[in-house]
C-alpha positions in Angstrom: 89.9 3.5 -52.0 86.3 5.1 -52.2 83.5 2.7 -53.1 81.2 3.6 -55.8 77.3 2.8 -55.2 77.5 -0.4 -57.4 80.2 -1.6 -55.1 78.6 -1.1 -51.8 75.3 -2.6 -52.8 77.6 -5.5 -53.9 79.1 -5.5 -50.7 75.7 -5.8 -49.1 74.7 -8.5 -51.3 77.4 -10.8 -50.5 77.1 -9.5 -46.5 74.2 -10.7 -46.8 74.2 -14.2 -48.4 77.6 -14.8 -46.3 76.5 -13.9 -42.9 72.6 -13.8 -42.9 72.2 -16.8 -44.9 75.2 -18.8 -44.3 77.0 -19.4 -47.4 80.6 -19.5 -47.7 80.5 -18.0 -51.1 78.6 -17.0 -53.9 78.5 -18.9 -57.3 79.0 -17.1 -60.4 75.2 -18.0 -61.2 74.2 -16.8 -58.6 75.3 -12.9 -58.9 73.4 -10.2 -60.1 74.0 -9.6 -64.2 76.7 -7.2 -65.1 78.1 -7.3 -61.6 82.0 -8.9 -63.4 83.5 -5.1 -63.1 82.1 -4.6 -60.0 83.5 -7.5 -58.3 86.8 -7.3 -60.1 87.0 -4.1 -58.4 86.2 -5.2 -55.2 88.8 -7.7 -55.5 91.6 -5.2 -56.7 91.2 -3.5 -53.7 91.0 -6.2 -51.2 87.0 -6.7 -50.4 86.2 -9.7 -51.8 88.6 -12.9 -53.1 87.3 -15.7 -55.8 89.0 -19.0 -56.7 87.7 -19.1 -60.3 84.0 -20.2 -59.7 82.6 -17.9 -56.4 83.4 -15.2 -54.8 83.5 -14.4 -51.0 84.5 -11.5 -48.7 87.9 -10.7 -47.2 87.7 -9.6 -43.4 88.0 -6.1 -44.9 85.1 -7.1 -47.0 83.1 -8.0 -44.0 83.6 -5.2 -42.0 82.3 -2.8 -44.9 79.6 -4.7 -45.9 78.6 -4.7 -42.1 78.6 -1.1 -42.5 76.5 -0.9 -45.7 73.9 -3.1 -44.3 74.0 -1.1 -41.0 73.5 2.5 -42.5 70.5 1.3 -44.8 68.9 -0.3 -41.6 69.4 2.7 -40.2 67.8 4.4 -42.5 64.8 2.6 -42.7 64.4 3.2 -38.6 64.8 6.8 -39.6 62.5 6.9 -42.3 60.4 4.8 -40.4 60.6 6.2 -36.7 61.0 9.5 -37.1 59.5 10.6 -40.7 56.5 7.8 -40.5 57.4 6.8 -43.9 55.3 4.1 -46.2 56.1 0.7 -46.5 55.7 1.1 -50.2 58.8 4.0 -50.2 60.6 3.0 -47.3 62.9 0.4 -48.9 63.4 2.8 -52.0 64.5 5.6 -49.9 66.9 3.8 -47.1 68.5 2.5 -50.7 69.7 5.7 -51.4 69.9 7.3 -48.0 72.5 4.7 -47.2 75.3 6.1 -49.7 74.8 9.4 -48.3 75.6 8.7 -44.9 78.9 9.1 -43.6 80.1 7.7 -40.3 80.3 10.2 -38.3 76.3 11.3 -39.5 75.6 7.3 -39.4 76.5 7.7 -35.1 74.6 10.7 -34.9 71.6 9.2 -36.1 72.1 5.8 -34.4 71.9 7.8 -31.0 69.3 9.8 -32.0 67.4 6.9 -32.3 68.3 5.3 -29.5 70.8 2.7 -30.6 68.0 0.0 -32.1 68.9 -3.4 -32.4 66.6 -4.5 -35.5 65.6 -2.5 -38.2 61.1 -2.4 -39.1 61.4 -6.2 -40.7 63.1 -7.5 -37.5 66.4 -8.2 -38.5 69.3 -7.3 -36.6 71.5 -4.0 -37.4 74.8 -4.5 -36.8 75.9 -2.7 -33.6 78.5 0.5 -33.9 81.1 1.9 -31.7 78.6 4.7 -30.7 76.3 1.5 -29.7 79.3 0.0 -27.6 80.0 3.0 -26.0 76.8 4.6 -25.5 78.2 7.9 -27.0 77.0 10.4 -28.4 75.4 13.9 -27.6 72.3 14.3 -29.7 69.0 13.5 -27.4 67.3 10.5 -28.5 63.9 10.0 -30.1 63.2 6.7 -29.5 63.9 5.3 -26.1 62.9 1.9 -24.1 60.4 2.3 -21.7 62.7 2.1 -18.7 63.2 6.0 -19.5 59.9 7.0 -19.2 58.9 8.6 -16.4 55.7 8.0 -13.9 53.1 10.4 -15.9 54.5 10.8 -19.2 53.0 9.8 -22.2 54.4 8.5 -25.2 53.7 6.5 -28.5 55.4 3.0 -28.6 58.0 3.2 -31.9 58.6 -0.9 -32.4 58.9 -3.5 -30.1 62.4 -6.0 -29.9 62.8 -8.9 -28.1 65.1 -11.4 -28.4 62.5 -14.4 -27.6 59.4 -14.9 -29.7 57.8 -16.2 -26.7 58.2 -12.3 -24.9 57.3 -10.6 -28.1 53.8 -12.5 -28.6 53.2 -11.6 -25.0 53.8 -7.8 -25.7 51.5 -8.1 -28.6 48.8 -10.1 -26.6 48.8 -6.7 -24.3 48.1 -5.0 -27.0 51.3 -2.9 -27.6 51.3 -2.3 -31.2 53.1 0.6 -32.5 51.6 3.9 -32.3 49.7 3.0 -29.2 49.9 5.2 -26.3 50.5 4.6 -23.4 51.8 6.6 -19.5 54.1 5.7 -17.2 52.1 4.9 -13.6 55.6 3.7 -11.8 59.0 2.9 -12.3 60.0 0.4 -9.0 59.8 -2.0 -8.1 58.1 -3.1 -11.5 57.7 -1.2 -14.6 53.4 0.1 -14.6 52.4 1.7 -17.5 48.7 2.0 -18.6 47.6 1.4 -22.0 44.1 2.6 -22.6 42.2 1.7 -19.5 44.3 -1.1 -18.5 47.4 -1.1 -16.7 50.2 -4.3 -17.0 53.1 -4.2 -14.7 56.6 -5.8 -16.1 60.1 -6.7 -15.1 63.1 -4.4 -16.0 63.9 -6.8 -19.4 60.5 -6.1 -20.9 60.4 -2.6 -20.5 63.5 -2.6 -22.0 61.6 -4.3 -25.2 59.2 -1.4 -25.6 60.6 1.2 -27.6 58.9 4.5 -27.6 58.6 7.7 -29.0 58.2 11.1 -27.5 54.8 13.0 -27.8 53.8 16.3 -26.6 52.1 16.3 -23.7 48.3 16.8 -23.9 46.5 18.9 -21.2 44.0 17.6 -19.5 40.4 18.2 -21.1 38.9 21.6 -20.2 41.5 22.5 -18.1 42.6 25.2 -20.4 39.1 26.6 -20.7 39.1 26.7 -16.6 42.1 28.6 -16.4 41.0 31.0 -18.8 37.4 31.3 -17.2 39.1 32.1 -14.1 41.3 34.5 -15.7 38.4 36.6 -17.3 36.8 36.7 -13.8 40.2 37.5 -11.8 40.3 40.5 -14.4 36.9 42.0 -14.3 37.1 42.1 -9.9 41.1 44.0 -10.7 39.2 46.3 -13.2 36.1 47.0 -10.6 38.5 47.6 -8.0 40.0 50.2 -10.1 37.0 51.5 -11.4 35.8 52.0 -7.9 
């Protein structure tokens, strides 16, 4: 059976209010309006199950409602991440970029992005195989800092950490994202240098900084030096011929 838009938005509804909020079920007051066909169809074919006055999701249910919610997180890292998409739009657009994904596109882009654990609000993206298994060929864009090697440069994507108390002290550094910052050494602590400072951390924070590749900028005036000293190699070759 091939779910419809207004089905899997259903799905994520109740995913949500069932797993991220707790509720067992969902009261009849407390749907959307106009959603009675919508559930009745997500009850014919096994999704959901009601006994008269709420309705709550089957294990099948659960598992595609995971998914929903995971592709339109997903999207919003994308949109977010890769396309430095508004705020305002971002919400809008990972709406409808999540019924357009399939699964095997869904992995792809999970990997390109480095498997993230939270989506831009901070709540947490259910994992996928390709997140168990590591899989996947496509290079990733965004990548934790323990990737980054000594001299490379790169903007920080997001930050994730699992304790508040770890991510107020990334913040206190002054890792927002879109800072810069370079790599100074990978062992036997994680040194990186933000600005004109440089903060050394342990193998689990690094791990919390998520970054983003730049291109590498050359050094100031060192590409007017090279060709300076091209000009000049030049005109001694063309006096040698000349003489």
């Amino acid at each position: 059976m091939e779910l419809n838009e207004n089905a899997e938005e259903m799905l994520e509804f109740l995913w949500l209010r069932s797993e991220e909020e707790g509720r067992p079920g969902v009261e009849q007051e407390g749907l959307p309006p106009g959603s009675d066909e919508t559930l009745a169809e997500l009850v014919a074919g096994g999704y959901a199950a009601s006994d008269g006055a709420s309705f709550r999701l089957t294990e099948r249910g659960r598992e595609e409602g995971a998914s929903v919610v995971r592709r339109h997180r997903l999207a919003e890292r994308l949109l977010t991440d890769v396309l430095s998409a508004h705020e305002s739009v971002m919400h809008e657009k990972a709406c409808r970029f999540e019924h357009l994904l399939d699964r095997g596109l869904e992995e792809s882009i999970c990997t390109l992005l480095g498997h993230p654990r939270i989506c831009p609000h901070g709540k947490p993206i259910p994992p996928g195989r390709c997140c168990e298994l590591k899989e996947g060929r496509p290079q990733s864009v965004v990548f934790p800092l323990t990737q980054l090697k000594p001299g490379q440069r790169a903007k920080i994507a997001y930050l994730y950490a699992a304790q508040s108390r770890r991510l107020e002290k990334l913040v206190a550094m002054g890792l927002l994202p879109g800072a810069l910052i370079r790599a100074v050494q990978t062992f036997p602590s994680y040194v990186f240098e933000l600005g004109h400072t440089q903060f050394a951390v342990d193998e689990e924070t690094a791990s919390a900084i998520n970054l983003r590749a730049v291109e590498e900028e050359r050094e100031p005036g060192a590409e007017a030096f090279r060709e300076h000293r091209g000009r000049r190699r030049r005109l001694r070759f063309g006096l040698r011929r000349g003489g």
